[in-house]
N, C-alpha and C positions, 0 to 999 in steps of 0.2 A: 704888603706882600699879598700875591693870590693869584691862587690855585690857578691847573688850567683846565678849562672850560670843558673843554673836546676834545678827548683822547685821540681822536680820529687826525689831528692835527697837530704837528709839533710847533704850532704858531701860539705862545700862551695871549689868551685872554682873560677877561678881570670877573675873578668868581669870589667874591669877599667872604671872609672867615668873619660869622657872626663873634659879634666880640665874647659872650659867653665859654664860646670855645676857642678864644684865640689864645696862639701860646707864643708871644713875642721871642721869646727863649730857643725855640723851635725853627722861626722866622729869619733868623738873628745868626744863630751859630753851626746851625743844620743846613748845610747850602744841598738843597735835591741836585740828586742824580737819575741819568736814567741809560741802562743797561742799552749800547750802540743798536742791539737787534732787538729791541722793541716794536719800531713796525712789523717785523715778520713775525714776531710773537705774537703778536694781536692778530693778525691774519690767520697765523696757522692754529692757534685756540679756537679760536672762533668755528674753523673749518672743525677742527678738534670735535666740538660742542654739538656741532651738526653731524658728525660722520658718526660719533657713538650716541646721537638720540637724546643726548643730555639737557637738551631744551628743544621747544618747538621750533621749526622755521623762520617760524612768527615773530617768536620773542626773541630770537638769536640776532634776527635783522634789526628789530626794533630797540634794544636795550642790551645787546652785549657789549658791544663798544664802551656805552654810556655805563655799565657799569664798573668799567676798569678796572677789571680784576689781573689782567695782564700788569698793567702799570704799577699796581701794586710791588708785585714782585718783580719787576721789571728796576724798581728804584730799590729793592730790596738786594737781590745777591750780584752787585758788579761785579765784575770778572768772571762770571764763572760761564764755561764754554757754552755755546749756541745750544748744543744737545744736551747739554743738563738742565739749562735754566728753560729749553722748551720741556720737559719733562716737570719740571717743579711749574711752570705756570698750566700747564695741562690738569696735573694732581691741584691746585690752588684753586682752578676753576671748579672741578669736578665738588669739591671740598664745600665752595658756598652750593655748589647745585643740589649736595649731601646734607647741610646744614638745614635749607630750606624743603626738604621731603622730610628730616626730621620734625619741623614746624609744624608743617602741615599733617602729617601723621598724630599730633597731638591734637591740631587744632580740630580735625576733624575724626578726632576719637577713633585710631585705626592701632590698637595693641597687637594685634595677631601679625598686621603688616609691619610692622618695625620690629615687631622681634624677631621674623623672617628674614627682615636685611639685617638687621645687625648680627642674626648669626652667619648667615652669609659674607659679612666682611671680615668676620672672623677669620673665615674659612680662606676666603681669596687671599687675607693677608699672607697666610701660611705656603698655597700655592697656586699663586697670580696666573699662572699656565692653563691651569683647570677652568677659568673662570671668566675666559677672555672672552667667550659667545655666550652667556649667559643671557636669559632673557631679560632679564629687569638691566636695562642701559647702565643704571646707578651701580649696580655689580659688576659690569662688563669692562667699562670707562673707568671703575677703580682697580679694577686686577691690570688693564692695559697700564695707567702711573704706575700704578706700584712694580712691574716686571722692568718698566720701562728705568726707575727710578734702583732697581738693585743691580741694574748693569754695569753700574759706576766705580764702587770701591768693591769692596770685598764682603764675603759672606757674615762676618765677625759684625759689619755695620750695617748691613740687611736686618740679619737677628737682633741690634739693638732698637731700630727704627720699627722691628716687627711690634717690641714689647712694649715700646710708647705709644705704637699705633692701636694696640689690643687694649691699654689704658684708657686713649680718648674714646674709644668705642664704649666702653661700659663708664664711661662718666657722662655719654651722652644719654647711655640708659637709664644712668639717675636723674641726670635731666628730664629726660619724659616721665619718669615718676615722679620726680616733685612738681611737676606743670601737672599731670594728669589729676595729682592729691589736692594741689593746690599749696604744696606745703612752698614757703618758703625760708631757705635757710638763714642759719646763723651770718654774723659776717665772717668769722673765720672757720665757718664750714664752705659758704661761697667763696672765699679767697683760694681753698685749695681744690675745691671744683674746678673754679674757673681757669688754674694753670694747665688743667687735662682738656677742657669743653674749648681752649683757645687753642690746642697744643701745641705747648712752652717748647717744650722737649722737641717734638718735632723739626719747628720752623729750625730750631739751634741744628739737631742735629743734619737738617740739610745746609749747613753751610762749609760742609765740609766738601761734598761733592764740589762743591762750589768752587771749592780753592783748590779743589786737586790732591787733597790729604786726607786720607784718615787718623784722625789724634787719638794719640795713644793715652788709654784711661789717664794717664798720671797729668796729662794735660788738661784733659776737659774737666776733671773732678779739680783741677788745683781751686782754690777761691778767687782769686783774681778771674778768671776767667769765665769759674762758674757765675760770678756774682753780676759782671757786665753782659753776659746773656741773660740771666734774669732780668736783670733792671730792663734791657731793652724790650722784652716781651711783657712785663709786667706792664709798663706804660702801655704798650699795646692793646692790650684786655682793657687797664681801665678808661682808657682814652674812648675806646670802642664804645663800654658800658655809656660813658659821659655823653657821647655822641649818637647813641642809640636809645635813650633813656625816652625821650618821646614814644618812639613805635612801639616799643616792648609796655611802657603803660599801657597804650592804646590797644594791645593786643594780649592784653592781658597776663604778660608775661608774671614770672617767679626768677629769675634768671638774670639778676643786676644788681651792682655795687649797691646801687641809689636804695632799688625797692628794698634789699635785706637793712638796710643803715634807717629806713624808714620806718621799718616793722621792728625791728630789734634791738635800735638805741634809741628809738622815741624821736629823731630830726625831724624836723620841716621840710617839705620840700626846697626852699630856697637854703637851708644851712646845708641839705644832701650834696646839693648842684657842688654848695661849696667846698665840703670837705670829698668830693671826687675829683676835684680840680687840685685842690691841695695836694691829694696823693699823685694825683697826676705832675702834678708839677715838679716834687720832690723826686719822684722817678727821674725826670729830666737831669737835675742837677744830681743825685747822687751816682745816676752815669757816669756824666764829669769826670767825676771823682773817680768810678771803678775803671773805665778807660784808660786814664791814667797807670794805674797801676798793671791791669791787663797788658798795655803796651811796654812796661816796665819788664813782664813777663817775657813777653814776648822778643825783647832785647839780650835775657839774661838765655832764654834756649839757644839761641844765636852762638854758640861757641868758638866758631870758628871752623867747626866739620863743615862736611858738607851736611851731611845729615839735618844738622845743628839751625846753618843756613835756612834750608829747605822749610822746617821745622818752624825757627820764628817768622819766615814770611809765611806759611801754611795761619797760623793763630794772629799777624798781624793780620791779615787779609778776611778774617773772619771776626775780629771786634772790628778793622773798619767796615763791616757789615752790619756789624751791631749797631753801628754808626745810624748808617743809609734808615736804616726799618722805623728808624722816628719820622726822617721827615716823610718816607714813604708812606709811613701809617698815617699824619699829621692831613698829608692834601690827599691821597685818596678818600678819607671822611666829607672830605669838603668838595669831592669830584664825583665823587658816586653818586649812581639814581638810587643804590640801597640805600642811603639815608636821607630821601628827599620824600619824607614822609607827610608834608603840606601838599605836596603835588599829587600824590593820592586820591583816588577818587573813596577809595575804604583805607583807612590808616590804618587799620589792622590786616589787610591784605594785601603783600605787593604785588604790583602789576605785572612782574620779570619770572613770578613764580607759575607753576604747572598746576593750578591746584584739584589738578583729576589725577596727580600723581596715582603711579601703582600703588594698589591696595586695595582693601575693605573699602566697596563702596556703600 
């Protein structure tokens, strides 16, 4: 099996999954999809990217495509209407363009500038309206997702999405301070970092737009449900870590399964490899297992109302989302230039980043 080449082209060609990261399981049982308006997606992101300043010309032309951040989510929320899923891949872009100013804010010792923005997206999360000409792009380009992104359901799901959104901000902030300190965590102080610095919460709770529903707490808190959103983001983080574990040595990172397993329980590099793969793998199959049951769920709200109806295709429609986010996560690792960190000219700097980003210079 493998990936496809060149997002620019719905023709797949042969991009081979190093076997270190290959997950037959994945290859096997996970057949990719990809959301019918994926080409206009990519188009109008792209335009997106350009129109709020979020990347240079430069680099928009030369590496936006190739980073297929589109594609990502594009294999991630099927079904859900044109105007949502361009709004979620807009926020999704914006998100690594956000990740990577927090990087470089560290890497280039800029504290005064990141506490700026992050109070700032505090601010815009609260009211996106106020925020939308903002000087700094990275402000502007997140209050336009976010407004764009509460149009959908109801205020009830704006405010929960505000409060997971105001979570991954200040987990980001511990992040610059354990990079800044040098400290690096525990492993299960990293495990429950990294559900806020990946946002778990988040990516779940946009699948709700997705399908046209907002679930009512007693749905999204049941276990079944909760537990097959977990598993699917879980794998996601640690897949990430497994597959990002090169650049983040090389760039000196604190912020990986691997580095905290190697500082904290004394492993080798080569048993770290292994026991992330491990978790990674059992994420896979205890899916399986919670899928099951989720859809079980999902059969049993089905009552017979209409309500009922609505209801279980609302939750089946959203675990078979849970579904999509592995193999989507699985080949965009293997399609992206963000992980093609041999091709690097500085393996600790990537090429697709700004690194005159605003701030302290």
């Amino acid at each position: 099996m493998h990936a496809f080449s060149d997002s620019t082209t719905a023709t797949p060609t042969a991009v081979p999954v190093p076997p270190s990261l290959s997950l037959p399981m994945i290859e096997a049982a996970f057949p990719r999809q990809l959301h019918p308006y994926w080409p206009q997606l990519q188009e109008k992101t792209r335009a997106w990217l350009l129109e709020k300043r979020l990347m240079p010309a430069d680099k928009v032309e030369e590496y936006a495509d190739g980073l297929c951040y589109t594609d990502l989510m594009a294999g991630y929320y099927i079904g859900a209407p044109n105007d949502v899923l361009q709004a979620i891949a807009d926020y999704s872009a914006w998100f690594f363009v956000w990740d990577d100013r927090h990087d470089r804010d560290i890497v280039h010792r800029r504290p005064v500038a990141w506490r700026r923005l992050r109070d700032l997206l505090h601010r815009a999360l609260e009211s996106p309206e106020d925020h939308l000409h903002h000087a700094d792009p990275l402000v502007a380009g997140f209050a336009d997702s976010v407004r764009r992104l509460y149009s959908f359901l109801t205020d009830t799901w704006n405010i929960r999405f505000a409060r997971h959104f105001h979570a991954v901000i200040e987990a980001y902030d511990q992040e610059f301070r354990n990079r800044s300190e040098g400290i690096i965590p525990s492993v299960e102080e990293y495990l429950e970092l990294r559900r806020l610095t990946f946002a778990h919460a988040i990516w779940t709770d946009l699948l709700e737009p997705s399908a046209g529903m907002e679930l009512p707490d007693s749905v999204r808190q049941h276990p079944a449900f909760r537990r097959a959103a977990l598993l699917s983001q879980e794998f996601a983080a640690w897949y990430n870590d497994l597959c990002s574990f090169p650049k983040e040595i090389a760039g000196d990172e604190v912020h990986n399964l691997g580095i905290s397993l190697i500082t904290h329980k004394g492993l080798t590099l080569e048993e770290t490899v292994t026991e992330v793969r491990r978790r990674v793998e059992d994420c896979v199959s205890d899916f399986l297992a919670a899928e099951r049951e989720a859809l079980e769920f999902a059969d049993l709200l089905a009552d017979g109302t209409l309500w009922g109806r609505e209801l279980g295709a609302a939750v089946r429609a959203c675990v078979g989302n849970m579904r999509n986010w592995f193999s989507s996560v699985y080949w965009f690792h293997h399609e992206s230039g963000r992980y093609r960190v041999d091709s690097w000219d500085d393996r600790s700097t990537p090429p697709y980043v700004n690194n005159e980003a605003a701030g302290e210079k």
